[in-house]
N, C-alpha and C positions, 0 to 999 in steps of 0.2 A: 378471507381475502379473495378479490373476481380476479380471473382470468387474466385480466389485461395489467390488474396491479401487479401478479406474479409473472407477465411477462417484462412490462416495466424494469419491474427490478433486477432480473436478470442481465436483461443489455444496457440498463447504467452499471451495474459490477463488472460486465467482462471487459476486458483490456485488450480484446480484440473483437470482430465484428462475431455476432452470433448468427448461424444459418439457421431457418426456417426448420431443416429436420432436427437438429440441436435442441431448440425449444421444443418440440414436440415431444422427443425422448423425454427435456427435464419435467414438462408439466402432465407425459400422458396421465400419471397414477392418480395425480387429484379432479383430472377432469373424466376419468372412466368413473371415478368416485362420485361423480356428480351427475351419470346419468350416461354420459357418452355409451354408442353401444357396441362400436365396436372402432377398430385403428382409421377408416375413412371419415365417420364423425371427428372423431379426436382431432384429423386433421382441417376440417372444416372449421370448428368453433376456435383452432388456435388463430387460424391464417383468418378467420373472422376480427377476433379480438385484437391479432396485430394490426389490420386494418383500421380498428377504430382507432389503437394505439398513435399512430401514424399520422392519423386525422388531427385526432385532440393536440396532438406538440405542432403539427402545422398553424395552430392559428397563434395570431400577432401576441396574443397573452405569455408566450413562452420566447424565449432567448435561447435554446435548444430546440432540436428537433429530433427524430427519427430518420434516420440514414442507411439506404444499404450500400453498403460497401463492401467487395471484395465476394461479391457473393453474401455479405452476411447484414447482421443490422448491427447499430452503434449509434449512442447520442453521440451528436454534434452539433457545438455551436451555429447558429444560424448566421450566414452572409454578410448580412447586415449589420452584425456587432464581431465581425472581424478585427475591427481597429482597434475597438476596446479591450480587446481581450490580449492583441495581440502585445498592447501596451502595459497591460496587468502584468501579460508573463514576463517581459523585459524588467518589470518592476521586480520581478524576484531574485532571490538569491539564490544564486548557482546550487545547483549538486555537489554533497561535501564528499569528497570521498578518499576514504582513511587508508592509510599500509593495515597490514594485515598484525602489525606489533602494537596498533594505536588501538585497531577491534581490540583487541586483548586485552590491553590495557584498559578501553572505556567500559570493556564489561566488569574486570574485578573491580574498576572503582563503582561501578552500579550496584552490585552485589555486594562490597563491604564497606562502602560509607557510612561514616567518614575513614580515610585509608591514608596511610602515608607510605610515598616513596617506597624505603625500606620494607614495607609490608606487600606491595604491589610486586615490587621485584622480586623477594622471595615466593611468592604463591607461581612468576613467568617464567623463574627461574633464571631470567636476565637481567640485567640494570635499566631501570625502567624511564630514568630520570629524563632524558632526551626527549622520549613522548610525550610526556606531560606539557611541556611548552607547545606543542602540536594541539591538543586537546584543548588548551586552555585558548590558545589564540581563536579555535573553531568556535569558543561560547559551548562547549561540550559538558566540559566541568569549571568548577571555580575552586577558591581555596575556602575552608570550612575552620578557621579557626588551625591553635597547634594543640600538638599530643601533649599532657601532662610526663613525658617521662623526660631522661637526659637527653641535652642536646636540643629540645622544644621544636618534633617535626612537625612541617606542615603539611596539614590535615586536607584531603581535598574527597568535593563530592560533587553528584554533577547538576544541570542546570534548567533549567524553564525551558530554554534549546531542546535539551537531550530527553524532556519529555513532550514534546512537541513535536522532536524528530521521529518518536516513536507511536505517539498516540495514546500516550499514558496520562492518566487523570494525577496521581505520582505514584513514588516509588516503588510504594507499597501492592500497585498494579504488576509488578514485573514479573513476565514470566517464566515459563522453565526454560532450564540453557537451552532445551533443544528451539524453543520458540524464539528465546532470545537472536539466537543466532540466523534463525529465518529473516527476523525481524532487521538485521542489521544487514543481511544481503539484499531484503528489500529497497530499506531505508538509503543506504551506503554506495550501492553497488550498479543502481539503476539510475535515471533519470527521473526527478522528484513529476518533472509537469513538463511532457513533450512538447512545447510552443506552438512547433507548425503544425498539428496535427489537430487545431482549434477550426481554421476557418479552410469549408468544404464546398463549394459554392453549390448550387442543383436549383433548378427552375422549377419543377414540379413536383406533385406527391408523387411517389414511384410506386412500382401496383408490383402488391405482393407475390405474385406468382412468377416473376424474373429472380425471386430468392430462394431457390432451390435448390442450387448448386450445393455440392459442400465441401465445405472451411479445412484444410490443413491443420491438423490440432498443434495444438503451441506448445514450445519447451519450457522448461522453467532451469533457472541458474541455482546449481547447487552449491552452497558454500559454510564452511566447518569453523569454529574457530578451536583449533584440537587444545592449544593450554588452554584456555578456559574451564577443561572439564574436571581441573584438580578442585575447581569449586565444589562437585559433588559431594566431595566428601566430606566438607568442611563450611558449610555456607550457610551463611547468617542472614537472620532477617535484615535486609534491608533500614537503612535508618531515613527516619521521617527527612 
């Protein structure tokens, strides 16, 4: 992989702008690997490649470009298809975001589908039944058929939603609570697609050497779902 493709990839991933020493730190190891001979090289060939970087998303072929912002770099929608874009994210559907008994709830039905009610409650320890209409209205989970036993409960698992909200191919992708739970303070707890944060206006290429400054490192949101972890003990594969 060159230089510019692993700086590329870097600031489409970050979620905030990346500075100039930032990329240097992440790619010195492969570019001293490649000849660089000492830390003033290193920093030549990166703040080179970002250049080219910068160049190549400028021209008309790209709908995105290379931005620095905040001291850092960051793609961003280019000026020009502001309107579009701006019309796309209207077109979406809000940020779902759940009480903290509905998490709970949407993880034992992920992990022991198909589940009923009575099964759900026992593992939260609480009466689960209220949620479920919560979940079900989101497109979260559906109903899966009833249980062959007395009384014929109904069976619920969850939905083309709930692995779309997660990024799962299916079920059988899902992974450990601890991930799980990452995954639902991601999914749950943030904003899916910041709108305004699309159209940046800028008249010119901006010359790499005003990106020096550096970036305030970012926090991240911690968040638990503690009953879910009676799963451990007792947790089944996943049904198709």
């Amino acid at each position: 992989m060159s230089l510019k493709a692993k700086l590329e990839a870097i600031i489409y991933a970050a979620e905030t702008p990346v500075t100039l020493d930032q990329l240097i730190e992440l790619v010195k190891g492969s570019v001293i690997g490649e000849g660089a001979s000492d830390g003033t090289e290193v920093k030549s060939r990166v703040r080179l490649a970002l250049e080219e970087l910068v160049v190549d998303y400028y021209s008309p072929d790209h709908g995105v470009e290379v931005r620095q912002v905040a001291g850092g770099y960051r793609m961003s929608t280019k000026p020009e298809h502001h309107d579009i874009v701006r019309a796309f994210a209207k077109s979406l559907k809000p940020p779902i975001r759940l009480s903290l008994p509905a998490l709970e709830t949407l993880a034992v039905i992920a992990y022991k589908q198909p589940v009923t009610v009575p099964e759900i409650s026992e593992i939260r320890g609480v009466d689960s039944s209220g949620v479920i209409a919560t979940l079900l209205d989101r497109k979260l989970v559906t109903t899966a058929g009833r249980k062959a036993v007395i009384g014929r409960p109904i069976l619920y698992k969850t939905t083309k939603e709930f692995l779309m909200r997660f990024g799962l191919k299916d079920v059988g992708e899902l992974p450990s609570m601890e991930e799980f739970e990452k995954l639902v303070a991601e999914s749950f707890r943030s904003d899916l697609l910041p709108a305004e944060r699309e159209a940046q206006e800028v008249a010119t290429v901006p010359s790499i050497a005003e990106a020096e400054d550096s970036e305030p490192s970012q926090t991240t949101e911690d968040s638990e779902l503690a009953t879910v972890e009676k799963l451990h003990s007792g947790e089944s594969d996943p049904a198709a």
